[in-house]
C-alpha positions in Angstrom: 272.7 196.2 24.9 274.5 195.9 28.2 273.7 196.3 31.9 276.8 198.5 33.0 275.8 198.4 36.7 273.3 197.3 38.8 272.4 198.8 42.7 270.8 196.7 45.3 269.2 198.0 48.5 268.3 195.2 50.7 267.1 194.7 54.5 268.5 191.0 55.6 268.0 192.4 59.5 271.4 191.5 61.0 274.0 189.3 58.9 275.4 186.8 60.3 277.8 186.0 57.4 278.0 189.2 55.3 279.8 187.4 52.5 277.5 184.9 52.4 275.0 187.4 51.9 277.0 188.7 49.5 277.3 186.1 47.3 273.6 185.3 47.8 272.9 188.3 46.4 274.8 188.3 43.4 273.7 185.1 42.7 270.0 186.6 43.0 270.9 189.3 40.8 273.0 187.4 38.2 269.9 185.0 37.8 267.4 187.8 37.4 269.1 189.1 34.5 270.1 186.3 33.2 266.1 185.7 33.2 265.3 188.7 31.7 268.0 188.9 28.8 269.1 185.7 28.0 267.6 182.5 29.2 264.6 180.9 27.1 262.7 177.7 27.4 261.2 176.9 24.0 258.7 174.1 24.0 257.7 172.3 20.6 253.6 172.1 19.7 253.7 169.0 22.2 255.1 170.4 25.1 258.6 168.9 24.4 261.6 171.2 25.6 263.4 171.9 22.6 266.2 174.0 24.2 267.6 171.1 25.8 271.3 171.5 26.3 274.2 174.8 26.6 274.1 175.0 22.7 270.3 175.6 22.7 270.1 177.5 26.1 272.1 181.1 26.7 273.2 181.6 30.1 275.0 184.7 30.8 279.3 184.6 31.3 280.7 187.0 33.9 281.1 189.2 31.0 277.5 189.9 30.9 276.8 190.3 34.7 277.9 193.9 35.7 279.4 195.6 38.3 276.6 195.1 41.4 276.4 197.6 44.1 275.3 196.4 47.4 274.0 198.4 50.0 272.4 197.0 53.3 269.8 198.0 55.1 269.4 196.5 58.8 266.3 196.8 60.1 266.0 193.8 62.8 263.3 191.6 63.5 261.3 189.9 66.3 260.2 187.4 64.1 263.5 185.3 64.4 266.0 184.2 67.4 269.1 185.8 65.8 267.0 188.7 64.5 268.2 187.7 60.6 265.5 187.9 57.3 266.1 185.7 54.4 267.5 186.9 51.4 268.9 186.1 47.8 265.6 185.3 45.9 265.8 189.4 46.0 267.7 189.6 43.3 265.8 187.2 41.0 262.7 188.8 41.9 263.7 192.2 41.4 265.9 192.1 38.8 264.1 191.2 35.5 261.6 193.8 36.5 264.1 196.3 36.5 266.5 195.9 33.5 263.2 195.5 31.7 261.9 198.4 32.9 265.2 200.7 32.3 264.7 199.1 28.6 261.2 200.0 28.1 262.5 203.5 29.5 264.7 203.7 26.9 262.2 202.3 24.1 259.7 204.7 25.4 260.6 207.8 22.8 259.8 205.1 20.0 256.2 204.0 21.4 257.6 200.4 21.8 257.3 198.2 25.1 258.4 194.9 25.7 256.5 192.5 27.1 257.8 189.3 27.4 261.0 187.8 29.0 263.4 187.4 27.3 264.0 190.8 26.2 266.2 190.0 23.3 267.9 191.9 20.5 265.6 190.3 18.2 262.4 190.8 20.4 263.1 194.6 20.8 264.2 194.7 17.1 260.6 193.5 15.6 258.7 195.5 18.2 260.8 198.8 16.9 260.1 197.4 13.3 256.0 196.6 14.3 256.2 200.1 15.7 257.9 201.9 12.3 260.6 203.1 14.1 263.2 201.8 12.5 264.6 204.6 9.3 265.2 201.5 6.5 267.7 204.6 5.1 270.2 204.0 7.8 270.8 200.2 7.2 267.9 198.4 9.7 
């Protein structure tokens, strides 16, 4: 499973620093599906974090983060002097939403939806499993 590329529509009103915003968006982006493929906090039975450190908890690399299309809106608004919005917490809002989404998509023919972030090999394995989808002839 890989996210090939990812487009981003976004109205920032006017940038002022359009690689600044950019980056921010990347950034926003990167985290979002880093939230919804890889990262996991895993808490003991007394609330202890057990995934503690890099060898516990998966970030993504650059490998994992694809190509990101930008493309900006500008619609300006009243509501500041330079006529800017905020962005970058775009991305890690909308992201995990959809690269889970464009995986239930493709899990749809099989019945299966996922549910819960991360949406790992393993958690999309044992819902395809839970749902019998999976033909033990061909090596599951």
């Amino acid at each position: 499973m890989r996210v090939v590329k990812f487009l981003v529509a976004e109205d920032a009103g006017r940038l002022i620093n359009p690689m600044i915003v950019d980056g921010q968006i990347h950034g926003g982006v990167a985290q979002g599906i880093a939230n919804a493929l890889f990262e996991e906090i895993i808490y003991d039975e007394s609330g202890n974090i057990l995934t503690a450190s890099l060898a516990d908890y998966l970030p993504p690399t650059a490998w994992e983060i694809p190509d990101i299309e930008i493309h900006h809106l500008a619609t300006l608004t009243q509501a500041s002097v330079t006529r800017a919005k905020g962005l970058g917490e775009g991305g890690a809002i909308g992201a995990p939403a959809a690269v889970v989404n464009a995986i239930n998509d493709a899990l749809a023919p099989f019945g299966v939806l996922i549910d819960e972030f991360p949406a790992t090999p393993q958690r999309i394995h044992a819902a395809l499993r839970a749902a019998g989808a999976l033909d033990r002839r061909h090596g599951e």
